[in-house]
VEXSE-884395 format. One line per 10 residues: number of its first residue (from 1); their letters; for each residue y, z, x of N, C-alpha, C, CB. Coordinates in steps of 0.02 Angstrom, whole numbers. Glycine has a CB too. Layout:
N
NUM) a) Y,Z,X,Y,Z,X,Y,Z,X,Y,Z,X  ...;
REM end
This chain:
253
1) xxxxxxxxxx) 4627,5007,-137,4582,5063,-149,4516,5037,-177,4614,5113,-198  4471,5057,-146,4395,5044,-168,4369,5118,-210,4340,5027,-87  4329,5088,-248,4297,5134,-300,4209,5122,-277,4320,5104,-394  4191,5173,-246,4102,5175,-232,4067,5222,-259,4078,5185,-160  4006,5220,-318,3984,5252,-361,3924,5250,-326,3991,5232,-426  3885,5316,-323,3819,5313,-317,3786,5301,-389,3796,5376,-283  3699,5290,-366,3673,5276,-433,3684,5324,-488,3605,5267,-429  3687,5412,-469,3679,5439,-519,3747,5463,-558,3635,5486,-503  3804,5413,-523,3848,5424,-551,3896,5383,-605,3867,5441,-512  3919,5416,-657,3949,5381,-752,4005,5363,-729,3965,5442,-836;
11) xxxxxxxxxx) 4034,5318,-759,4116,5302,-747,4152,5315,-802,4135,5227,-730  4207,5346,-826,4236,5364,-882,4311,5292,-869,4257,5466,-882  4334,5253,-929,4369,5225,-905,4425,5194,-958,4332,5189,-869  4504,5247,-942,4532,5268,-1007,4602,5202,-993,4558,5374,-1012  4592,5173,-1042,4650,5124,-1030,4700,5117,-1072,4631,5065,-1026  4780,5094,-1072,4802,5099,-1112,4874,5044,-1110,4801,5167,-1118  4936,5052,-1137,4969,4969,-1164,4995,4951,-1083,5058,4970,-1240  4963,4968,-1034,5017,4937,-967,4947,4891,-943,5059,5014,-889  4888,4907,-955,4841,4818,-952,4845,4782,-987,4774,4805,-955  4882,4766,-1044,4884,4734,-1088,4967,4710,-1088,4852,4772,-1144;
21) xxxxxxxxxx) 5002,4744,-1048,5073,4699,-1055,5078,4635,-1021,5132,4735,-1027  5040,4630,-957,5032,4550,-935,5012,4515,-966,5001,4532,-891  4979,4511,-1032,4942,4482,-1062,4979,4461,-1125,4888,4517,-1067  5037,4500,-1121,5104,4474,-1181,5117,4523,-1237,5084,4398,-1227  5062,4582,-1216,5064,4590,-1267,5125,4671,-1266,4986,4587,-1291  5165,4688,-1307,5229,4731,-1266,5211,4790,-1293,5318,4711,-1282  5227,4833,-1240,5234,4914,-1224,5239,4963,-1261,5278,4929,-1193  5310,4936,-1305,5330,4980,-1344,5370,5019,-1317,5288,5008,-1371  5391,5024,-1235,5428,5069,-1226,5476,5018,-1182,5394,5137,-1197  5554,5039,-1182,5579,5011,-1119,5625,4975,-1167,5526,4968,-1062;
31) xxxxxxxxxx) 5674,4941,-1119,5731,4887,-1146,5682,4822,-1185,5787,4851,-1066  5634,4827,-1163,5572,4775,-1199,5531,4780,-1254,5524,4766,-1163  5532,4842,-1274,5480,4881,-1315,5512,4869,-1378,5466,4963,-1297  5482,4878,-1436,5502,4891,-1497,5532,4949,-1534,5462,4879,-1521  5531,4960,-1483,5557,5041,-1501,5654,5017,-1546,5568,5106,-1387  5667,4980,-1503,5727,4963,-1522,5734,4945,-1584,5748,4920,-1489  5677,4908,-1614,5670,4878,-1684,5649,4905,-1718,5644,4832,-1696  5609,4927,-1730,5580,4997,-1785,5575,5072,-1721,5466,4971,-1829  5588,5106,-1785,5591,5171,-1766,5508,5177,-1789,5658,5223,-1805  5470,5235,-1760,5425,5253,-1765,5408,5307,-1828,5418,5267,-1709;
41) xxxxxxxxxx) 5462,5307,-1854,5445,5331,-1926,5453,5288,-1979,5484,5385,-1945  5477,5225,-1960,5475,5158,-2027,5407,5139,-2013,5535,5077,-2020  5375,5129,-1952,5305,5090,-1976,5234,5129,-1939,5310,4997,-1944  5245,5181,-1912,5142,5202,-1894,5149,5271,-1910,5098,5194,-1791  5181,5306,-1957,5150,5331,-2009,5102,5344,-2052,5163,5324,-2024  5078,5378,-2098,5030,5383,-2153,5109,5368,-2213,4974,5479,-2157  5142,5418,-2202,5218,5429,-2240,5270,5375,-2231,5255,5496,-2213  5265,5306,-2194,5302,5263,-2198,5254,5190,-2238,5333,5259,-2124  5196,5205,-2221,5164,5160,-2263,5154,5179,-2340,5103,5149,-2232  5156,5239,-2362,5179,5266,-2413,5249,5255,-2442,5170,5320,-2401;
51) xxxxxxxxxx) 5288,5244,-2429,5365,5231,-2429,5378,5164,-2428,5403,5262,-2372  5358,5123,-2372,5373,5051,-2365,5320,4992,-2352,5415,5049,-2313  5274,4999,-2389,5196,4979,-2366,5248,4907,-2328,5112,4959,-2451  5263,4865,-2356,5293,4797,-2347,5311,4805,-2270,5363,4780,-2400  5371,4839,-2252,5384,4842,-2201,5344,4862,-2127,5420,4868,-2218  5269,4908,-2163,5236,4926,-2104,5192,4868,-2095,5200,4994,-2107  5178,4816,-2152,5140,4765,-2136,5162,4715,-2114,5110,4748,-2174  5243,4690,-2101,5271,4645,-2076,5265,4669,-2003,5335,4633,-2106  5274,4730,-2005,5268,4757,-1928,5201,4737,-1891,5272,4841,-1927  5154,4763,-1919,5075,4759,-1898,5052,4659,-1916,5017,4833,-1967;
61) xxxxxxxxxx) 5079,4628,-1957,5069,4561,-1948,5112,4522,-1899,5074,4533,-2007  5173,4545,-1884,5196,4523,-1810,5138,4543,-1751,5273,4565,-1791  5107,4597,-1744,5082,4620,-1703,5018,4587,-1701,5087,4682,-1708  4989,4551,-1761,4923,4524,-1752,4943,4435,-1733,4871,4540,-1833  4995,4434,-1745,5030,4355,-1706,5013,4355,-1649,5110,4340,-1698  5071,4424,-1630,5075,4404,-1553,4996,4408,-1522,5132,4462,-1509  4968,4440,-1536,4894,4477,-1516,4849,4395,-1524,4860,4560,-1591  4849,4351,-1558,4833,4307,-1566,4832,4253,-1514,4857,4301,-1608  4906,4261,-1500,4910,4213,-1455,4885,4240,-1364,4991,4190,-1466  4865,4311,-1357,4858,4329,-1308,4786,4323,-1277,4883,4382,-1313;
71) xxxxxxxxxx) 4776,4323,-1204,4713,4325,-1204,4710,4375,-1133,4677,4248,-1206  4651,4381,-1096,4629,4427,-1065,4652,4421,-1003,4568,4433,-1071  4688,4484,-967,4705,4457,-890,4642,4469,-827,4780,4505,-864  4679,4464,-784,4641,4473,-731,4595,4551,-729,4692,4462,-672  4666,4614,-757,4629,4658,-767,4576,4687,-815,4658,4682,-761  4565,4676,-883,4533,4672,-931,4464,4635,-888,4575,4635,-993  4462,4572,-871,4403,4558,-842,4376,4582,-782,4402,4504,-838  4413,4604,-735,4385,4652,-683,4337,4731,-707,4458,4674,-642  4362,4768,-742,4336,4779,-805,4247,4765,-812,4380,4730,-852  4272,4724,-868,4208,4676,-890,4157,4651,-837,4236,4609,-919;
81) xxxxxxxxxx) 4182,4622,-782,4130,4614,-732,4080,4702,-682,4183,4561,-673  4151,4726,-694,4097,4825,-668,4070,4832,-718,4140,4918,-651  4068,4822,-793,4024,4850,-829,3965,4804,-816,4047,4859,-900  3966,4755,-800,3885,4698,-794,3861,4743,-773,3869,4621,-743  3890,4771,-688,3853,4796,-645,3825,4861,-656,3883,4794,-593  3867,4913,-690,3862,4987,-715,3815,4988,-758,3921,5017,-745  3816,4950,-823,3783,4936,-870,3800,4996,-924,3712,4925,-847  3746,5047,-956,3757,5114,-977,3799,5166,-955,3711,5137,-974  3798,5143,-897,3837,5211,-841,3932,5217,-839,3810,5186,-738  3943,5158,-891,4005,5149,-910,4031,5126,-960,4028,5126,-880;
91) xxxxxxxxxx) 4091,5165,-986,4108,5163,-1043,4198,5160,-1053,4072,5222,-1071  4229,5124,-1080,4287,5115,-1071,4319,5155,-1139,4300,5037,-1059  4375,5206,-1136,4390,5207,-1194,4478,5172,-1196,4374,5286,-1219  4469,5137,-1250,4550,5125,-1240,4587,5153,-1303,4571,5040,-1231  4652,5140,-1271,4721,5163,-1323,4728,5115,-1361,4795,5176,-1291  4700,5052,-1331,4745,4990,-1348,4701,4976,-1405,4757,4925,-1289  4724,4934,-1473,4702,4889,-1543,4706,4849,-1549,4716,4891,-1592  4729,4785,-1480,4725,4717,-1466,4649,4690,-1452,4770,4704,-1407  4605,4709,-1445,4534,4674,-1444,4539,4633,-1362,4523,4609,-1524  4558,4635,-1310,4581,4627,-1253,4519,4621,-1224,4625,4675,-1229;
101) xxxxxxxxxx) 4476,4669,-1204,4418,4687,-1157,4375,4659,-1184,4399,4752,-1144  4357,4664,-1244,4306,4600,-1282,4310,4544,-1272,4308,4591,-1344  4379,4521,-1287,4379,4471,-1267,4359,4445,-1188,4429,4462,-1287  4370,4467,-1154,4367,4474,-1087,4267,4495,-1066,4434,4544,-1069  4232,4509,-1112,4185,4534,-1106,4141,4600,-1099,4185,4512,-1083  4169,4635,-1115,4172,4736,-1087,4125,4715,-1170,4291,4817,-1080  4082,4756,-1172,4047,4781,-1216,4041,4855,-1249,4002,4767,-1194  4042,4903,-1201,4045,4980,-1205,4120,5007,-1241,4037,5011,-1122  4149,4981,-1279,4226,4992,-1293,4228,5054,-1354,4266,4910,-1323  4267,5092,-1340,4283,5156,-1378,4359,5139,-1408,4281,5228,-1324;
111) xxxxxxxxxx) 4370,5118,-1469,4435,5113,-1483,4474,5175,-1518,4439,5057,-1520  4489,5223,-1457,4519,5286,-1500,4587,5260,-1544,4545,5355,-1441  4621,5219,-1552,4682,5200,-1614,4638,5164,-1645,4759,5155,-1598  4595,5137,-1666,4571,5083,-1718,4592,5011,-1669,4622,5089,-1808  4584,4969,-1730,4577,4886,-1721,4651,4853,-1759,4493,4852,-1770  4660,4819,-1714,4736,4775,-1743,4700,4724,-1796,4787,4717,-1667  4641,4708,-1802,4628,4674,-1811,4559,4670,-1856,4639,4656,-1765  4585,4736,-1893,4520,4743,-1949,4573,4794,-2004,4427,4796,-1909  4561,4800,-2081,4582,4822,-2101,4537,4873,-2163,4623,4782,-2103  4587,4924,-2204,4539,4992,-2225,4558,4986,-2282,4549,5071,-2194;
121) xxxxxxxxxx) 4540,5044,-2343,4573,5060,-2396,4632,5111,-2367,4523,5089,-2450  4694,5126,-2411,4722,5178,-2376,4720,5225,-2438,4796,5162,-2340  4658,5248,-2460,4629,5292,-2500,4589,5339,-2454,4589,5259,-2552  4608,5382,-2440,4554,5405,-2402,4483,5447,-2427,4587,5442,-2359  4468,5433,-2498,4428,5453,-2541,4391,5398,-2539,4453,5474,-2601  4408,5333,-2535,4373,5273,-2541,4316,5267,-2509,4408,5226,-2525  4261,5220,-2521,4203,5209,-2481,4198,5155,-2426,4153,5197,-2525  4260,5100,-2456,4264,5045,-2438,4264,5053,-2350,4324,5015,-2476  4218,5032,-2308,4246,5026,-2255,4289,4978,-2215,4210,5035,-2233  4312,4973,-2172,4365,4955,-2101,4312,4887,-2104,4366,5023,-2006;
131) xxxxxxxxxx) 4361,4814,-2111,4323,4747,-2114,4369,4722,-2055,4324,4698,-2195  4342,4653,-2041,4394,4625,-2001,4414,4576,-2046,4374,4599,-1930  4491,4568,-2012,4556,4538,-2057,4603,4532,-1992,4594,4598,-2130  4611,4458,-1991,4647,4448,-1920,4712,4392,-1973,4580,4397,-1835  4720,4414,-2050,4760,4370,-2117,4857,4419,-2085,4708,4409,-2245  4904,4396,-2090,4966,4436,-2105,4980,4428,-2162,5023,4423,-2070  5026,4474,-2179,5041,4502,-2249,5134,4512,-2258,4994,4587,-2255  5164,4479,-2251,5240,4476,-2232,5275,4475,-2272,5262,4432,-2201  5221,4497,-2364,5282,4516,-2430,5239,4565,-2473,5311,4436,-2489  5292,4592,-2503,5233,4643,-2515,5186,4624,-2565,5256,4710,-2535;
141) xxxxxxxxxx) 5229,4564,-2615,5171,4535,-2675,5101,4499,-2607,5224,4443,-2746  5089,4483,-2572,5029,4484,-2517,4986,4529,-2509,5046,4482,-2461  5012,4594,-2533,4957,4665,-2489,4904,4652,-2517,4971,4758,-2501  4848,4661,-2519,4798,4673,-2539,4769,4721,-2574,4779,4667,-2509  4722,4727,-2625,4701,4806,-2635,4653,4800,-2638,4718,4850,-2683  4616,4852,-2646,4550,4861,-2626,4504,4863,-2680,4543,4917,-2589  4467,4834,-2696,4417,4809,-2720,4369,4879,-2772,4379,4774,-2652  4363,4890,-2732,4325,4955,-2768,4372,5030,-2786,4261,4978,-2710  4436,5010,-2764,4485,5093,-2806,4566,5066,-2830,4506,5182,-2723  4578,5008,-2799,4632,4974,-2810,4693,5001,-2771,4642,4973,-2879;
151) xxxxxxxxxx) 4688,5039,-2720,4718,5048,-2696,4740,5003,-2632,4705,5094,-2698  4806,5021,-2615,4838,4973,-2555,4792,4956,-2510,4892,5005,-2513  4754,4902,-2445,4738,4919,-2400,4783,4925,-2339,4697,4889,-2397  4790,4948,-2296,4828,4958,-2224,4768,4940,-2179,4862,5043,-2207  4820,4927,-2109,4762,4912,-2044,4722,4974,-2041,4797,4899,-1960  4687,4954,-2011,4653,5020,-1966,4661,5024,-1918,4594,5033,-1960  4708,5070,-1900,4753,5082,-1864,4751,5177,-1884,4821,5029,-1882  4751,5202,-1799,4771,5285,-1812,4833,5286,-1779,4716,5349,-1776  4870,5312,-1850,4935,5336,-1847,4959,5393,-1828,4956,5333,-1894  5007,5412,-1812,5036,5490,-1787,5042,5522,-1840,5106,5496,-1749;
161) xxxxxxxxxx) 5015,5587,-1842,4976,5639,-1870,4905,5615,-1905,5021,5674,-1920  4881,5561,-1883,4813,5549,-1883,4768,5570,-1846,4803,5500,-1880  4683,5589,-1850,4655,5614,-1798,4629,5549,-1766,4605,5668,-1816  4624,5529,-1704,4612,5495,-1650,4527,5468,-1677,4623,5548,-1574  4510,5418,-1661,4426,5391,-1680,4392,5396,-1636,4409,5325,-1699  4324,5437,-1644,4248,5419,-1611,4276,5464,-1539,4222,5311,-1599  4314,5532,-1564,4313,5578,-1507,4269,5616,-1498,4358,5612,-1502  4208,5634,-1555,4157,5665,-1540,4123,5633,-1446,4107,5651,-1614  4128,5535,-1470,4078,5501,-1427,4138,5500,-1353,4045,5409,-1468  4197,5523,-1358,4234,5522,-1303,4232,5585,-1258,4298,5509,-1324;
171) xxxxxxxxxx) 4227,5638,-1303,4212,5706,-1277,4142,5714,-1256,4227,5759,-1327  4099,5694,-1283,4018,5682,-1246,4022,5629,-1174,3958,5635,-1314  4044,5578,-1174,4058,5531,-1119,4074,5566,-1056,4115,5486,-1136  4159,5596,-1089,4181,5633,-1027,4154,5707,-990,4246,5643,-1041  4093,5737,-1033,4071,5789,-1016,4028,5767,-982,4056,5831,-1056  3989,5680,-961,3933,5653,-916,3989,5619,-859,3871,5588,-961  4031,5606,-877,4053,5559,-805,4081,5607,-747,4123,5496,-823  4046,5573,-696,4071,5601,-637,4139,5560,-602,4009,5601,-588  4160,5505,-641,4208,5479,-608,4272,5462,-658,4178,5421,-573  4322,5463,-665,4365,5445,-731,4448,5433,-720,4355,5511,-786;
181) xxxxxxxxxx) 4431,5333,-731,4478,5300,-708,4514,5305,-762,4466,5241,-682  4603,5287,-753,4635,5285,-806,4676,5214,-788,4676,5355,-819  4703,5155,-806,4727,5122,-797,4770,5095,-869,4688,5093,-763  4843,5088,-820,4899,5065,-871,4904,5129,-940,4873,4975,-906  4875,5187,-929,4894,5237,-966,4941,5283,-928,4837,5271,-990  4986,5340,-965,5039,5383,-901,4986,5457,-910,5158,5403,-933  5000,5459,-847,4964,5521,-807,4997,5597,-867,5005,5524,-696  5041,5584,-899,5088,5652,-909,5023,5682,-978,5201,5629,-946  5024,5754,-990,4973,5762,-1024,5024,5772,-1087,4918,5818,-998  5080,5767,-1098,5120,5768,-1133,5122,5701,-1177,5170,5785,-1097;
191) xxxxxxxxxx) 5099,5627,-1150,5092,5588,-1180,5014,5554,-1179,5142,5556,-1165  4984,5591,-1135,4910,5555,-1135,4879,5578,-1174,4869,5556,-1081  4828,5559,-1222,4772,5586,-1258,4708,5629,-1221,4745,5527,-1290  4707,5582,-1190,4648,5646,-1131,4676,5675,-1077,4580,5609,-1085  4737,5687,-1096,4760,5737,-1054,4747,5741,-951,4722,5796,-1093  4755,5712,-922,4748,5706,-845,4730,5755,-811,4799,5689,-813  4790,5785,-819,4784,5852,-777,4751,5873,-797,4824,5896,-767  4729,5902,-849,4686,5932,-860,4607,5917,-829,4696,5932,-917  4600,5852,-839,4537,5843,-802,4538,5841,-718,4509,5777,-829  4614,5841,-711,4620,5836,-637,4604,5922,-612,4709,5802,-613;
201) xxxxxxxxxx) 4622,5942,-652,4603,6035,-617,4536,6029,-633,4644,6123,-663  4518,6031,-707,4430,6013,-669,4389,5990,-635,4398,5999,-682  4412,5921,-597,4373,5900,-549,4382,5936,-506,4378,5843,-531  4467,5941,-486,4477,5986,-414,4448,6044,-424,4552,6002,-388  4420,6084,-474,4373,6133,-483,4321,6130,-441,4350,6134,-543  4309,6069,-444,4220,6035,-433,4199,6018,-365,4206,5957,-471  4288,6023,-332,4293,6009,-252,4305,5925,-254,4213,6035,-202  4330,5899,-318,4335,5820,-331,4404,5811,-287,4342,5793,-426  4396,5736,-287,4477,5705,-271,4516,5685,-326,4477,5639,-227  4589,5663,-326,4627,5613,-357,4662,5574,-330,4660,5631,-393;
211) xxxxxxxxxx) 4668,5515,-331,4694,5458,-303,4744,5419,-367,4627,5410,-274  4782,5395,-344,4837,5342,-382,4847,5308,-335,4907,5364,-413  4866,5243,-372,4898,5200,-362,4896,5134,-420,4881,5189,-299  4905,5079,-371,4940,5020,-461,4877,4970,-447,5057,4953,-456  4866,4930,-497,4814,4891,-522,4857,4836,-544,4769,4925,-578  4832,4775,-491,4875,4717,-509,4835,4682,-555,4896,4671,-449  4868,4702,-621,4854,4628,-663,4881,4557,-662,4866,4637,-724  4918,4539,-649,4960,4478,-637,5023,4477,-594,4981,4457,-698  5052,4415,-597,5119,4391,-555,5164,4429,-577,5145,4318,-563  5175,4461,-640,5224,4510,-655,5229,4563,-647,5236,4515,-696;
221) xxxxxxxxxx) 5166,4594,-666,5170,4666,-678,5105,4675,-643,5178,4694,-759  5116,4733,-624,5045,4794,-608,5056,4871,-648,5042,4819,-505  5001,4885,-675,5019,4957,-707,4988,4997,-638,4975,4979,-797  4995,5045,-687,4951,5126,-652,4901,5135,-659,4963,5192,-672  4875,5160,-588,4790,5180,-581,4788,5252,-573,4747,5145,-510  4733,5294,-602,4733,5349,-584,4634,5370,-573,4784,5388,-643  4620,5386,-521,4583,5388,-490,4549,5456,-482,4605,5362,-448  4503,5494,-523,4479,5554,-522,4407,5562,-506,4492,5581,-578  4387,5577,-445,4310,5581,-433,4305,5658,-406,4278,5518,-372  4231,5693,-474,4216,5742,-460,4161,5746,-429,4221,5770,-500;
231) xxxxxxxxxx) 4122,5797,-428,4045,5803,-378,3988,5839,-448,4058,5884,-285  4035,5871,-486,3986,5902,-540,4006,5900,-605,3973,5971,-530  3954,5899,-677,3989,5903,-748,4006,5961,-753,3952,5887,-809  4062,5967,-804,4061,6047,-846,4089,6027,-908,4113,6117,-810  4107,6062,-945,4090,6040,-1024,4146,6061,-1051,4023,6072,-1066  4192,6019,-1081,4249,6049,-1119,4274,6060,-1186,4286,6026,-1103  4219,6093,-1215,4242,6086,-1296,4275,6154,-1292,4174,6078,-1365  4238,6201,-1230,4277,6278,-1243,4365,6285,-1215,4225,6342,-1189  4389,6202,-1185,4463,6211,-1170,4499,6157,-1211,4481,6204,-1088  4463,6122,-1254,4511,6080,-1301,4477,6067,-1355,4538,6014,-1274;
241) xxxxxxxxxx) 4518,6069,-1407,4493,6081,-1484,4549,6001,-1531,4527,6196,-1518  4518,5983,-1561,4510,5921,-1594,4588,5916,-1600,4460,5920,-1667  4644,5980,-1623,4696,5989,-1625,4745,5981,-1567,4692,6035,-1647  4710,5987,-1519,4743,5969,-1440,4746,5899,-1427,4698,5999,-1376  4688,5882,-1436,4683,5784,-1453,4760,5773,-1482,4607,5751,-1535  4746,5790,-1544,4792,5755,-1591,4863,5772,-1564,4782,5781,-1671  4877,5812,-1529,4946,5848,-1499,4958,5794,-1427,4930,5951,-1472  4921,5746,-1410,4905,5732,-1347,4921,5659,-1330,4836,5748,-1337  4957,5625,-1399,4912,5560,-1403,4978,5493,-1410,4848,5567,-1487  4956,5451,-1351,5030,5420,-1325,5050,5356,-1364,5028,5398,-1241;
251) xxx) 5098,5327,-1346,5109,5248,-1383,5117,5234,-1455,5050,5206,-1371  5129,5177,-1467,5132,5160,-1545,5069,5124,-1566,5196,5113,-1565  5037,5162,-1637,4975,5138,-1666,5006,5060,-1673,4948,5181,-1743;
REM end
């Protein structure tokens, strides 16, 4: 499948943990996933890092290991090379908090979960902002606190019942693009954050198409492509409200 943009047209481009599993880095879902090993109420919480700070940071410092050792696949830089060409006219938002596409070169990156690889106060009164910290923390006499309130720090990382980051600049994006790829995210609006269908009835509103199919990142795996080209904008703050986001929103922080 070829993707052909005229000049006056934006690329919206929503990615999420199935470009990043060739790359080592795991799913979270499946006989492979972690799901098996922590339950999702011991570690991406607000209320389990409250309860077990130790344990959510052994979790999240495994995760900045493996993330360490990973680097960018074929797809992440395919990517990176359309944005040379797009320049402004594209903008990637991802799920993912592995730093992947950077690495790889993508510049335009929207990290709606946060950064694996920067950390906050978990005061949320605090001033202190989100630094980078690529350190693990694997006892709890290790945690850190924060400097200016003394409180714990945690990643920055958005957790479930957290609100999603820099959706003002995701909901402005997607109200300009005329085109909006999704790769290695699931189509279901039940687990997607931007919801598919939903934009899929708006394009087909618009007299747009949708196309799928898979995006080979490597010798192992290929995720899912999902392929939405409309003909016109329309504006959606009057069919989804910040609360629909948050109801919307897939994977493990």
């Amino acid at each position: 499948m070829s993707i052909v943009l005229r000049r006056s047209e934006r690329l919206f481009v929503l990615t999420g943990a199935g470009i990043s599993a060739e790359s080592g880095i795991p799913t979270f879902r499946g006989q492979e996933g972690l799901w098996e090993e922590h339950r999702l109420e011991d570690v991406a919480t607000p209320e389990a890092f409250a309860r077990d700070p130790e344990l959510v940071w052994k979790f999240y410092s495994m995760r900045r290991a493996v993330a360490l050792r990973s680097e960018p696949n074929a797809g992440h830089i395919a990517l990176a090379r359309l944005e040379e060409k797009l320049g402004e006219r594209m903008l990637i938002c991802t799920q993912n908090v592995d730093g992947l596409h950077e690495a790889a070169g993508s510049k335009r990156v929207l990290h709606m979960h946060g950064r694996l690889f920067q950390t906050r106060c978990s005061n949320p009164k605090c001033s202190t902002k989100p630094f980078k910290d690529a350190r693990t923390y694997e006892q709890g006499s290790h945690i850190p606190t924060c400097i200016k309130c003394g409180a714990l720090l945690r990643p920055h990382i958005c957790w479930f019942n957290e609100s999603p980051f820099h959706m003002r600049e995701v909901i402005s994006a997607l109200e300009q693009c005329s085109v909006f790829l999704t790769v290695g995210s699931s189509t279901s609006p039940q687990t997607n954050v931007l919801s598919v269908r939903h934009l899929a009835g708006r394009l087909a509103t618009d007299h747009g198409r949708l196309t799928t199919g898979k995006l080979v990142a490597g010798p192992r795996r290929s995720c899912s492509l999902c392929f939405l080209h409309g003909r016109r904008r329309s504006r959606l703050h009057s069919s989804r409200t910040q609360n629909d986001w948050n109801d919307h929103r897939p994977g493990l922080r």
